[in-house]
N, C-alpha and C positions, 0 to 999 in steps of 0.2 A: 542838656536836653538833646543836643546831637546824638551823643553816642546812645543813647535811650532810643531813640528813633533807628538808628540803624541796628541795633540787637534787637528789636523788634519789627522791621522790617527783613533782617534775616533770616528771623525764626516763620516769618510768616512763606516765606518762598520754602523752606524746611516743612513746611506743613501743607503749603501745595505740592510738592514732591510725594509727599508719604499720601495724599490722596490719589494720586494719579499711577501710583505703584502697588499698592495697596489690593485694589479692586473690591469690587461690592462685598465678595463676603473671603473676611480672614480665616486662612484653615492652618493649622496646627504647621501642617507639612511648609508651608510659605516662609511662615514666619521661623520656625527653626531650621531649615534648608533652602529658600528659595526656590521649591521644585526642582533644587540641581538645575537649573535655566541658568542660571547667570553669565554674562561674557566675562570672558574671564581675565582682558583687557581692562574691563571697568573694573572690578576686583580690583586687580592690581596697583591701577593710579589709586583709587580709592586707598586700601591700605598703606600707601605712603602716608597719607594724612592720620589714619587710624594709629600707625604706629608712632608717627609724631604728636604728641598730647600737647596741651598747654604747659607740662612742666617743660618740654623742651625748649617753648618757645621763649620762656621765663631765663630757666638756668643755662640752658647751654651755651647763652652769648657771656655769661658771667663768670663759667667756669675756667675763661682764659685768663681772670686777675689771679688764679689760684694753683693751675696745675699747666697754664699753655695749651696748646691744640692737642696734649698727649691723650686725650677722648678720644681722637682719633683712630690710635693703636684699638682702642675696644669697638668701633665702630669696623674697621677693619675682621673685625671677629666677627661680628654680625654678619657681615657676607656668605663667610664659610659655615657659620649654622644653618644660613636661611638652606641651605644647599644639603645641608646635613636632613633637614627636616622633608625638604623637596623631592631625595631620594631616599632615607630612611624609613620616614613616619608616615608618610603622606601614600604610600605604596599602602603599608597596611591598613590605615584608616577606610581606605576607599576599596578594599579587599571583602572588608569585612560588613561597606557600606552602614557604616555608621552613624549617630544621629549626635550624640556624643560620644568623645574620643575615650571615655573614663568607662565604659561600656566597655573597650579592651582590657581591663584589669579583670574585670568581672569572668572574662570568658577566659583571661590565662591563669589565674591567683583565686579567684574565689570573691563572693559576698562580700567580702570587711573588707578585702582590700579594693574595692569596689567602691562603697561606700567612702572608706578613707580617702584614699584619691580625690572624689570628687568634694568632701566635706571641705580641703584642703585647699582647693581652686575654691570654692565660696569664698571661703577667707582669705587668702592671698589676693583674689580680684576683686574683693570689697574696700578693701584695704588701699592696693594700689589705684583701685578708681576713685577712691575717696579723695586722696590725694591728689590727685592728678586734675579732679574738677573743683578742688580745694582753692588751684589757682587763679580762674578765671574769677570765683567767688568775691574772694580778695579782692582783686584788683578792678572789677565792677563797685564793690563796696567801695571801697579807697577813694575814686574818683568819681563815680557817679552818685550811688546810692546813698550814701551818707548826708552830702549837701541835699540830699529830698527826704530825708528825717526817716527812710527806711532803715531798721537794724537787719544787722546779720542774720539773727534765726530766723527772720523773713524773708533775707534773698535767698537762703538753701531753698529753700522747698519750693518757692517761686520758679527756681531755674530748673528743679529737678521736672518741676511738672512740668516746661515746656516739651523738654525731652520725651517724658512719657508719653505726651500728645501724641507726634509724630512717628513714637514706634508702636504705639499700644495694639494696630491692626496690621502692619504688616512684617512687623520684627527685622528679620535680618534680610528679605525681600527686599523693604524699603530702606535697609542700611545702604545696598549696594550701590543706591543712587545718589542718595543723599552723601554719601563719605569723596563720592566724586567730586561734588559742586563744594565741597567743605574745603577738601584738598587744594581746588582751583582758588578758593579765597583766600587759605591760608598762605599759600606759596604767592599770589600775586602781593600782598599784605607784605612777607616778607622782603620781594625785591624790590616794592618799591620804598622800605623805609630804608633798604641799603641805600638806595639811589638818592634818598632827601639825604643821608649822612654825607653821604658824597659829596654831595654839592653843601654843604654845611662845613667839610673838610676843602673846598675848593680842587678834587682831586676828577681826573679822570676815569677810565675803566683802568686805563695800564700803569696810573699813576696809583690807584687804590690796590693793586696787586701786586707791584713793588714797595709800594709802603707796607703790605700786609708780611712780603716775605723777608723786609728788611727787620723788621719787629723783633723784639726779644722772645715773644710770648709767641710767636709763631711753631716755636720745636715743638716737633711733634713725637718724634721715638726716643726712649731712652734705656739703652743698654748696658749699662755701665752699672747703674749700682740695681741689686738685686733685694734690697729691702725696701725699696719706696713701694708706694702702691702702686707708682706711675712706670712699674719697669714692663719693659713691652711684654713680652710673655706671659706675667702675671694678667696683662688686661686685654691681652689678644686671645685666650683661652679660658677670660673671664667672658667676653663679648660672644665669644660661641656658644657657651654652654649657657648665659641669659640669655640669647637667642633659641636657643632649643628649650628651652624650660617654657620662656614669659612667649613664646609664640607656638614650637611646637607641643608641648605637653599643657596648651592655655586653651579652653574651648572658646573663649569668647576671638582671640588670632582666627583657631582652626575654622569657626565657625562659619567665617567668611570663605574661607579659601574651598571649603567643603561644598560651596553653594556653586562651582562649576561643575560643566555637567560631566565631564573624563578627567579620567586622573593628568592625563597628559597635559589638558587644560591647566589646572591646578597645579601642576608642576610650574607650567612658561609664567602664571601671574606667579610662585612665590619668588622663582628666579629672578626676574622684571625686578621686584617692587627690591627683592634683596640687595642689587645692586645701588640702585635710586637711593639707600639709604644712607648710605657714607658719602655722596655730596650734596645730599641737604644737610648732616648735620655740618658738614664741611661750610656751607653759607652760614647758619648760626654763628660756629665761631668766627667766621671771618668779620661779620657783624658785631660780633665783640670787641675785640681790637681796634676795631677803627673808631666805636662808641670810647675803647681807652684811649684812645689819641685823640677825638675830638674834647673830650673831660682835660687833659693836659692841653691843647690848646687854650681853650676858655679858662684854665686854672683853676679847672675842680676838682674838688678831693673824690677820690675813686670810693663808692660804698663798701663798706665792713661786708657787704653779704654781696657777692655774686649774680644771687637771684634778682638783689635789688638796682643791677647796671645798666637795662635795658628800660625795664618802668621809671629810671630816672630822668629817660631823654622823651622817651615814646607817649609818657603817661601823664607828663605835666606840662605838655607844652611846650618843650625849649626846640625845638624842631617844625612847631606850624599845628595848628588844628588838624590837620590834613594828616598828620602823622600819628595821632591821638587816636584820629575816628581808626586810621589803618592798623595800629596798635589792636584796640579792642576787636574788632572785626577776625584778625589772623588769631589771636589768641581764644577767643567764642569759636570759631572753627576747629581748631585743635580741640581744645575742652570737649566741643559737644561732639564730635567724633568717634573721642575715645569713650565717652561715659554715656554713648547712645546703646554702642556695641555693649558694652558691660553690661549693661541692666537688658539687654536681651540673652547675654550669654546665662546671664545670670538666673533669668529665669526659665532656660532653657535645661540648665543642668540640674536647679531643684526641682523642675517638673521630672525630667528624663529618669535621671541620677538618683534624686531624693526620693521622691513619691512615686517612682517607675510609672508611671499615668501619663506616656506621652501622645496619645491618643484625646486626651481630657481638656478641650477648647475654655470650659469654663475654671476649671484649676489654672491653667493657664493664664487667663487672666485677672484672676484673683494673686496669683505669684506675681504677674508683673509689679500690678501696684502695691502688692506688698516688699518687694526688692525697693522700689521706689522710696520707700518710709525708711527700711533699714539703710538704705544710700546715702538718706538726709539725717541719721544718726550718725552715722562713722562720719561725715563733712563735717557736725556742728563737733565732735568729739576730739579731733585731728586738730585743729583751731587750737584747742584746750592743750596739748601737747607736745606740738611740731617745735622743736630748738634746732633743726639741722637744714643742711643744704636740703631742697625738694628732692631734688634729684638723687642725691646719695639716701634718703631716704627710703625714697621707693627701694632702691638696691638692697636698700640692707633687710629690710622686708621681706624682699626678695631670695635673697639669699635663706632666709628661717623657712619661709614657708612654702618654697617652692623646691628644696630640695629632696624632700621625701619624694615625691611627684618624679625627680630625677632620676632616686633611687629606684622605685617603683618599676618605673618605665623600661631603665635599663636592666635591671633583673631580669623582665618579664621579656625582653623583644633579642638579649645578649646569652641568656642560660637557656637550659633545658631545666632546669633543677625546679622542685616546687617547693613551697616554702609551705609553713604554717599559718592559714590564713585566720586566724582565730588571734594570732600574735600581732599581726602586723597593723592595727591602727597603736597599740604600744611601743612599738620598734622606732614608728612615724612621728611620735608624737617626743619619744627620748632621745631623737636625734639630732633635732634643732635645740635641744635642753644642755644636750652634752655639747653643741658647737657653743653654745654660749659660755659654759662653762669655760670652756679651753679660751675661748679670747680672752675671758676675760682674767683666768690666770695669767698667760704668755703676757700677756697686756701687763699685768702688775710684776711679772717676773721679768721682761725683756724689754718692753716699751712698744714693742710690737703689735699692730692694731690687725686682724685681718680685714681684708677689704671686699673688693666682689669674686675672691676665690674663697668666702664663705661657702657662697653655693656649690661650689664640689667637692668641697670637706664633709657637706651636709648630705650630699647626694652619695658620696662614696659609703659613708655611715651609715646609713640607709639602707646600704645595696650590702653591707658587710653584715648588718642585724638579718635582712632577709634572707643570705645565705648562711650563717650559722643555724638562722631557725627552720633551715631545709631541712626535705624528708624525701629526696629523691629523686628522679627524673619527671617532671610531669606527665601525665597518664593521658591528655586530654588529648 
C-alpha cells in the first residue's frame, strides 16, 4: 500500500506541473514546440532522465553478470554522436525551422520518402516505448498490484492514462518541466539505493571504489579479440551511430531539443546532457557489482537474467522498505519520462507527418488518445513475446527499423544525387529483410551473431538501394 501511495502521490505532483505549464488554452504550437521558449539548461538535465528509461534502470546494473562494464565502450560512443548530431543535424533542423525533422526528407527526396521516413519512426518508437514502459508494468504488477487482485491488461491502460492526463494539454511544453523533477527522482532514487548497498556491504566511499575496481567484472575495454560483440570498436561505433539514429534522426529526442529558442541554445543542452551520459550509466554498473558482491556475501545464487539482479534486492525487501518505495519511485520516473515524450512525439508526427494537418488542435487531440490505445496494445503484445535481455531487445529493434532512417538521412544530407522517390519505401522496407537474411545465414554458416553494428549494415543498405535507384544530381 506504500508504494501505491507514493506512485500516486507522484503522478499527482506530474499533474500539478502540466497545470501550471500548460496554461488556460493548449495551441498546437505549445504542445509540439513549446513556442521555441524553452531554457535550454532545463532541457538538458531533463533529457538525462528522458534518455535513461526504466530499461536502464532494470538491465544495466545486470549487464555486469554477463559482459562486465564493456557497456561502457558503447556509452563512450554515445558522446561522440551526441556531438555528431549537435553540429551535423541540429544546424539543419533549425535552418529549415522545422516542426518535424522527417519534413527534411520531404523537401530533399520527395513525398514517399517522406512519408516512409516518418511511417518508420511510428514503428520503431512504438515499439521501443512499448518496451521500455513494459518495465515499470511488470514490476508494479509483481509486487504491488497482483496481491490487490488487479491483472495485467488493467495496469496497462491504467498507467498509460495517467500519462495522458498530464500531457494531453501541453505536450512537449509541459515535458520540459516535468522530465526535470523525474530526472531529480530518478537519480536521487538511484544514489541513495547505492548508499543503503553500501552500508549493507559495510563499505565506505573509497572502500566501495576499490572494491568496485578490484572486481573481475569491472573491465571495461576489450581489444584483443575481434569477433565477440564486446570488442571496443564494434561497440564504440555501435554507440555512435544508435546515438544518431535513436536521438538524432528520432523526433520524439529531437523534439525536445527543438523546443530551445537558438540553435546555439540547443547545441550547449545536447552537449551538456551528451556528456552526463557515460557516468550515469557508469553508477548503474557500478550498482551492479556491488549488488554481485553483496549476493556472494549473503550466499546467493546470482539470477539466470541480468534484468532480474537489481529487483532481486530493490524489490523484495532484503535491503529495508525504504529501498522498495526508492526502487519503485526511480524506476516510475524513468518509465514515465521516456513514454511521456513518446506519445507526444508520436502524435506529433502522425498529426504533422501523416495527416500534414499541423495546424488541426482537434485532430490533434483525437491522435493523442488514439496513440494512447495503440501504446497499450504493443505493452499487452511485448508481454506475449519478449525471450531476451530488455535491453538488447530494444537494440535489436533497433537496429531493423531505424536503419533505413540512417540510410535515408545520409543520402540526403552526404550526396547531391537524387534518387527515385517512388522506389524508396521498397528499398526501406528490403533492407532490414536482407539484414536479416544475412545474420541469419553467417549465424548458421559461422556461428556469428551480428550485434548493434546491425544498424550500419542496415543503414549502409539503404544508402546503396538509394544510390543505385539515383537519377542524378538533385535539381532542388
Amino acid at each position: 500500500m506504500t508504494i501505491l501511495i507514493v506512485v500516486l502521490a507522484y503522478f499527482c505532483v506530474l499533474l500539478v506541473l502540466s497545470r501550471l505549464t500548460a496554461g488556460r488554452k493548449s495551441t498546437n504550437d505549445a504542445f509540439y514546440r513549446a513556442n521555441r521558449r524553452a531554457p535550454w539548461y532545463m532541457v538538458a538535465f531533463g533529457m538525462v532522465g528522458a534518455s535513461i528509461s526504466g530499461v536502464t534502470f532494470v538491465s544495466v546494473p545486470g549487464m555486469v553478470l554477463r559482459t562486465d562494464m564493456t557497456y561502457m565502450q558503447t556509452c563512450l560512443g554515445f558522446i561522440v554522436g551526441y556531438f555528431v548530431v549537435a553540429f551535423v543535424l541540429l544546424p539543419v533542423y533549425y535552418r529549415l525551422n522545422l516542426t518535424t525533422i522527417y519534413t527534411y526528407l520531404l523537401n530533399r527526396l520527395g513525398r514517399r520518402s517522406y512519408k516512409t521516413g516518418a511511417s518508420f519512426f511510428l514503428l520503431s518508437k512504438m515499439t521501443g516505448a512499448a518496451v521500455r514502459f513494459f518495465v515499470v508494468c511488470i514490476i508494479l504488477q509483481r509486487f504491488v498490484l497482483d496481491a490487490m487482485g488487479i491483472p495485467f491488461w488493467l495496469t496497462v491502460p491504467l498507467m498509460v492514462s495517467l500519462i495522458w492526463l498530464y500531457t494531453r494539454r501541453g505536450g512537449i511544453k509541459t515535458l520540459v518541466w516535468t522530465d526535470t523533477f523525474q530526472t531529480v527522482c530518478m537519480f536521487l532514487a538511484l544514489i541513495l539505493i547505492i548508499y543503503k548497498v553500501m552500508g549493507a556491504l559495510d563499505y565506505s566511499l573509497s572502500d566501495a571504489v576499490t572494491a568496485i575496481k578490484s572486481d573481475a567484472r569491472s573491465r571495461m575495454f576489450v581489444f584483443d579479440d575481434w569477433v565477440t560483440k564486446q570488442n571496443f570498436w564494434k561497440q564504440f561505433f555501435s554507440g555512435m551511430f544508435i546515438t544518431i539514429v535513436m536521438t538524432g534522426l528520432d523526433q520524439d529526442m529531437m523534439q525536445k531539443n527543438m523546443t530551445c529558442h537558438t540553435l546555439r541554445d540547443a547545441q550547449k543542452d545536447m552537449c551538456t546532457y551528451g556528456f552526463a551520459f557515460a557516468p550515469a550509466n557508469l553508477l548503474f554498473m557500478c550498482l551492479g557489482i556491488l549488488l554481485a558482491q553483496l549476493a556472494a556475501r549473503q550466499g546467493l545464487s546470482l539470477p539466470a537474467s541480468g534484468d532480474e539482479l537489481l529487483p532481486m534486492y530493490a524489490a523484495t525487501g532484503r535491503l529495508g522498505q525504504a529501498v522498495v518505495v526508492l526502487f519503485v519511485v526511480g524506476i516510475v520516473a524513468a518509465s514515465f519520462s521516456s513514454a511521456d515524450s513518446a506519445l507526444t512525439s508520436l502524435t506529433t508526427s502522425y498529426c504533422v507527418d501523416i495527416r500534414e494537418r499541423a495546424d488541426d488542435e482537434r485532430l490533434r487531440k483525437r491522435a493523442h488518445i488514439g496513440v494512447a490505445v495503440v501504446f497499450v496494445v504493443f505493452i499487452l503484445l511485448f508481454r506475449l513475446f519478449n525471450s531476451t535481455s530488455i535491453i538488447d531487445a530494444i537494440y535489436v529493434m533497433c537496429g531493423y527499423t531505424y536503419g533505413p532512417l540512417l540510410g535515408l538521412f545520409a543520402f540526403g544530407l552526404f550526396t547531391i544525387r537524387q534518387t527515385a522517390d517512388r522506389l524508396v519505401p521498397y528499398i526501406c522496407v528490403a533492407s532490414p529483410l536482407l539484414c536479416f537474411l544475412l545474420d541469419k545465414t553467417i549465424a548458421s554458416t559461422t556461428g556469428y551473431h551480428f550485434g548493434y553494428e546491425l544498424l550500419m549494415l542496415n543503414g549502409l543498405l539503404t544508402f546503396c538501394g538509394l544510390w543505385l535507384a539515383g537519377t542524378g544530381k538533385n535539381k532542388k
